[in-house]
C-alpha positions as CSV (number, residue, x, y, z in Angstrom):
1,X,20.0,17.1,-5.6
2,X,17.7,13.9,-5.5
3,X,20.2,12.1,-3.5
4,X,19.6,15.0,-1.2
5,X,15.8,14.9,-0.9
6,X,15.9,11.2,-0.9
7,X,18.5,11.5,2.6
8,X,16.0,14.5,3.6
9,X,13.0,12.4,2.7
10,X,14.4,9.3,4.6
11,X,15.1,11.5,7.5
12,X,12.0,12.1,8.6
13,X,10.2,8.4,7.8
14,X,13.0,7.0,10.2
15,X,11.8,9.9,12.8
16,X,8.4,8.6,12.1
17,X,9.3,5.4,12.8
18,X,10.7,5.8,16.0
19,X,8.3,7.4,17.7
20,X,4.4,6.8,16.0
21,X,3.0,8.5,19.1
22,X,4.4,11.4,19.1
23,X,2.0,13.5,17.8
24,X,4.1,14.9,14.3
25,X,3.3,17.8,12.4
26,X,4.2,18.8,9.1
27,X,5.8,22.1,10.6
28,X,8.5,19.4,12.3
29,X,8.9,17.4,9.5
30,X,9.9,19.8,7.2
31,X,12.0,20.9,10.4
32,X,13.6,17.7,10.3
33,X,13.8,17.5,6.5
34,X,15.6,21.0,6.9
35,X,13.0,22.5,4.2
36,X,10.4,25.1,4.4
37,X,6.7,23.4,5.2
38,X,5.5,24.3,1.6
39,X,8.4,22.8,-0.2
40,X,8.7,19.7,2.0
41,X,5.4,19.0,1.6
42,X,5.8,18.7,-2.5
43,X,9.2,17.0,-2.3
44,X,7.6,13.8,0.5
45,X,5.0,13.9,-2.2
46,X,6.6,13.2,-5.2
47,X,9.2,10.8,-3.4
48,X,6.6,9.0,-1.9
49,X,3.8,8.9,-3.6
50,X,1.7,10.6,-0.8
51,X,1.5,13.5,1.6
52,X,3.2,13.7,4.5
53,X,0.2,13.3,7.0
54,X,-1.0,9.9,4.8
55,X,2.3,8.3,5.1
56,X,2.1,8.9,9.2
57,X,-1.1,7.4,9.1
58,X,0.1,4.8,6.7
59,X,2.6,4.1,9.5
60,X,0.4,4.0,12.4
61,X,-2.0,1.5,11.0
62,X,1.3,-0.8,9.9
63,X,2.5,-1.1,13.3
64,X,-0.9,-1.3,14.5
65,X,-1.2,-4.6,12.4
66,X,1.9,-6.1,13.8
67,X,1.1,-4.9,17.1
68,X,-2.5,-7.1,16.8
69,X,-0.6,-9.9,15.5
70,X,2.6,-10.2,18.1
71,X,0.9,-8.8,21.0
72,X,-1.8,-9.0,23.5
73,X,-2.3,-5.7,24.0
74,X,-5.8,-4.8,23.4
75,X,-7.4,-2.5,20.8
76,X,-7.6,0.6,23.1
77,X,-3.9,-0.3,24.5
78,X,-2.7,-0.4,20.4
79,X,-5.0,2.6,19.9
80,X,-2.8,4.8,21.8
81,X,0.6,3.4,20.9
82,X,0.7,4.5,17.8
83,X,-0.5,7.8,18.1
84,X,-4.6,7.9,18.1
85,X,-6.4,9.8,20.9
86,X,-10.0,8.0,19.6
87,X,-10.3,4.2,19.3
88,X,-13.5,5.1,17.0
89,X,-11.3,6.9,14.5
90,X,-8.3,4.6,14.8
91,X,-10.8,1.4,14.0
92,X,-12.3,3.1,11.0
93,X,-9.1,3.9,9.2
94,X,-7.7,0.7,10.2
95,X,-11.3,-1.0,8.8
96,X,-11.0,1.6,5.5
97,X,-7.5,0.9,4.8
98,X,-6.8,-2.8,5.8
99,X,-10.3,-3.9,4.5
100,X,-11.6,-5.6,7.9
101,X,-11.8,-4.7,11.5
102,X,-8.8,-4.5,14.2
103,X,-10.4,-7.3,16.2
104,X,-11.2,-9.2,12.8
105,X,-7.5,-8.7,11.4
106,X,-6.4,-10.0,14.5
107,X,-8.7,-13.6,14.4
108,X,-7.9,-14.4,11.0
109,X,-4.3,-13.8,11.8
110,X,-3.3,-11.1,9.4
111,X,-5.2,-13.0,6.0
112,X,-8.5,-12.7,5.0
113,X,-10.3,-15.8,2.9
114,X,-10.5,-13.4,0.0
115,X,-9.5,-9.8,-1.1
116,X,-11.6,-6.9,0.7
117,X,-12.7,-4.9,-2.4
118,X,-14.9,-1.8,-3.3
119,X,-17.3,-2.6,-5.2
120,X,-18.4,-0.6,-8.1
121,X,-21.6,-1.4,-10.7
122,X,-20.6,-0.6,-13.9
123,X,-23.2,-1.9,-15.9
124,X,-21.5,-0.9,-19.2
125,X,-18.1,-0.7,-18.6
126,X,-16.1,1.7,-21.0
127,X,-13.5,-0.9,-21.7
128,X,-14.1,-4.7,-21.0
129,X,-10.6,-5.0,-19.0
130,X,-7.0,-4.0,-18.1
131,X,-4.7,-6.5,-19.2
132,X,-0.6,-6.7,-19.3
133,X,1.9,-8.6,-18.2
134,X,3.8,-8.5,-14.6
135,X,7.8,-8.7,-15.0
136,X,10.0,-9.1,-12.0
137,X,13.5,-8.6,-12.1
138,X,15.8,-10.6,-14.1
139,X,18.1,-11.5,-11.2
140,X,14.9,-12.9,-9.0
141,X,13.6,-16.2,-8.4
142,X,10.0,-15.2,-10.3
143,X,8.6,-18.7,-10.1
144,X,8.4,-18.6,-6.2
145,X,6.6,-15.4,-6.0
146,X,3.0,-14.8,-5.2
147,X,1.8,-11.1,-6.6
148,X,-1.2,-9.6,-5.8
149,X,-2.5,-6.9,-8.7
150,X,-4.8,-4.0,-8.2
151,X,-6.8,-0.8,-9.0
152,X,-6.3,2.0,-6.8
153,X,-7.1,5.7,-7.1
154,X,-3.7,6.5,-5.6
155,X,-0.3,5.9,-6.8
156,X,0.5,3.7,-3.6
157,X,-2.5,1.2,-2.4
158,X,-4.2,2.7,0.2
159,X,-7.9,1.5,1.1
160,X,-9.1,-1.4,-0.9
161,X,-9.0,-2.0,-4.8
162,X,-12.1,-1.3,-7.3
163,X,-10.7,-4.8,-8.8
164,X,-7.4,-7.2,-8.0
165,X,-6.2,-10.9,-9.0
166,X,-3.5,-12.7,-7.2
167,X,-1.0,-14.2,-9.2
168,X,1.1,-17.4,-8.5
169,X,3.6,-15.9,-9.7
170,X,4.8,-12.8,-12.0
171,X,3.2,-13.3,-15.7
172,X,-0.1,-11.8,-17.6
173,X,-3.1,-10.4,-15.9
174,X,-6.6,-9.3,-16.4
175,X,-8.3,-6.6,-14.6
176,X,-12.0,-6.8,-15.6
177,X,-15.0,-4.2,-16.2
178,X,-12.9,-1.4,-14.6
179,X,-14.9,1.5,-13.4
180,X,-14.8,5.1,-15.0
181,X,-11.9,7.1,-13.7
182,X,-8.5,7.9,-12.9
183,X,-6.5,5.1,-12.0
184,X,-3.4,2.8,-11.1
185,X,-2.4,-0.2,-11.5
186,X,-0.2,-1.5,-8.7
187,X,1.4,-4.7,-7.6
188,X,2.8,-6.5,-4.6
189,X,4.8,-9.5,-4.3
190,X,6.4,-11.9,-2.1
191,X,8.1,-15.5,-1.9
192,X,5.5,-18.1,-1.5
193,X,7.8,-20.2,1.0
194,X,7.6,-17.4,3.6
195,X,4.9,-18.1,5.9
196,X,3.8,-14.6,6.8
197,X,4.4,-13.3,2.8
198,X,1.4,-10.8,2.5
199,X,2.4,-9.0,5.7
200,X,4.1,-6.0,4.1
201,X,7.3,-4.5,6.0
202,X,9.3,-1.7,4.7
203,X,12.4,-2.9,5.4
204,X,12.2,-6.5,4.2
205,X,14.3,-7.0,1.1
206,X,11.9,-10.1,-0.5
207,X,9.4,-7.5,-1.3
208,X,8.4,-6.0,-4.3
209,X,6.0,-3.6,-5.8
210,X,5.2,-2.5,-9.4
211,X,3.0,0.6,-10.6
212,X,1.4,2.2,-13.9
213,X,-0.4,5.0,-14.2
214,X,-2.3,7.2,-13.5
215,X,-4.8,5.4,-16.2
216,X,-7.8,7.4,-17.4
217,X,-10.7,4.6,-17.8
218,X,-13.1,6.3,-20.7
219,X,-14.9,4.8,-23.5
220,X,-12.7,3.1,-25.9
221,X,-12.8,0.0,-28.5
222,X,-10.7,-3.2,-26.2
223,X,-9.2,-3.5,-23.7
224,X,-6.6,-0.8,-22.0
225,X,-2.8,-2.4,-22.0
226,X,-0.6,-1.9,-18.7
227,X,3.0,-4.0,-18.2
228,X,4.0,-3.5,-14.7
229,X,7.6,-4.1,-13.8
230,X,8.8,-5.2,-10.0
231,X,11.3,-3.3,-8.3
232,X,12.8,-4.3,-4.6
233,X,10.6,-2.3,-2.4
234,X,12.2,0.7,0.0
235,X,12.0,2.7,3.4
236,X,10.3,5.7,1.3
237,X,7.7,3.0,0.0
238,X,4.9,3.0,2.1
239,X,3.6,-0.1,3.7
240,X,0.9,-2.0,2.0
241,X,-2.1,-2.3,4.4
242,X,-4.6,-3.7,2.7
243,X,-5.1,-7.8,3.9
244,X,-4.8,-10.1,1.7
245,X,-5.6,-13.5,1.4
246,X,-3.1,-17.0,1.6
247,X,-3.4,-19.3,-1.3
């Protein structure tokens, strides 16, 4: 039965993917998942990590950024490619999500000099840090590998992180002074001899992403322990947005 939501699941991200403009609705991906809307709309979310509408946009504002970074086309021109009527509302997801403007992402050239973060004062945090250790696969080459760590309210990382490290490669970690809250911890990683490593794609084998949680950050004595173990990332992963910086 989970192969079967998996190949359902699957079905409609490749759809997706093959036409961002078309203007999908949940009605026609369930249609195309060959579920009823209520049930396809639990099952994309627990494959995926989101619902069905967040993944689109997820998808739109990923080929958006290749679009910037292989094209000429201009912002309006992209705008409408993949799928927004309104450059206003297409720039501010793109800004929310990637952490700097379309024409911004674009100048640096896909990388940003450091990590866009939320910030949040926490004057006296409940516990002083998050702290683990990052374990890649025993089969990779973990000594080439950049990762990026960071806290998110969701299970994938969309928007920007409360607090992040970059790693040079898979090992411990420190998250400090988290904020209250629910949270996860999630990681990203690529080969540091690829040029373009931080630019997320789906498809690309080199990639991999960790996760724990959800966390609940609350008053406690130390700090909060949370190993996070890489796995080879997959079409029903969804891009990572967020722009992140070249070391």
């Amino acid at each position: 039965m989970e192969d079967s939501i998996q190949r359902a699941v699957g079905r409609v991200i490749e759809a997706i993917r093959e036409d961002l403009a078309e203007q999908h609705t949940v009605d026609g991906m369930a249609k195309t998942a060959m579920f009823s809307k209520f049930h396809f709309t639990r099952i994309f979310q627990r494959t995926t990590g989101i619902s069905p509408g967040r993944f689109l946009m997820v998808m739109r504002l990923h080929r958006a950024k290749q679009l910037l970074l292989s094209t000429s086309l201009s912002v309006t021109e992209i705008t409408h490619e993949v799928g927004y009527a309104s450059v206003g509302t297409f720039s501010s997801r793109f800004s929310s999500s990637v952490g700097v403007s379309p024409s911004t992402f674009r100048r640096l050239g896909g990388v940003t000099p450091q990590v866009p973060i939320d910030h949040r004062s926490v004057p006296q945090p409940p516990v002083p840090a998050i702290q683990g250790t990052v374990h890649a696969p025993e089969s990779d080459r973990a000594g080439e590998r950049m990762v990026f760590v960071g806290l998110f309210r969701d299970p994938v990382p969309l928007g920007r992180p409360v607090r992040c490290t970059v790693l040079e490669r898979p090992g411990p970690y420190r998250l400090e002074s988290p904020p209250p809250g629910q949270w996860y911890v999630l990681a990203y990683s690529r080969t540091r001899d690829k040029q373009s490593y931080w630019r997320a794609n789906p498809e690309d084998q080199d990639a991999l992403i960790g996760a724990h949680g959800p966390l609940t950050i609350c008053r406690r004595p130390g700090s909060m322990e949370a190993d996070l173990h890489l796995r080879r990332m997959t079409p029903l992963d969804p891009p990572i947005l967020l722009a992140l910086p070249v070391h």
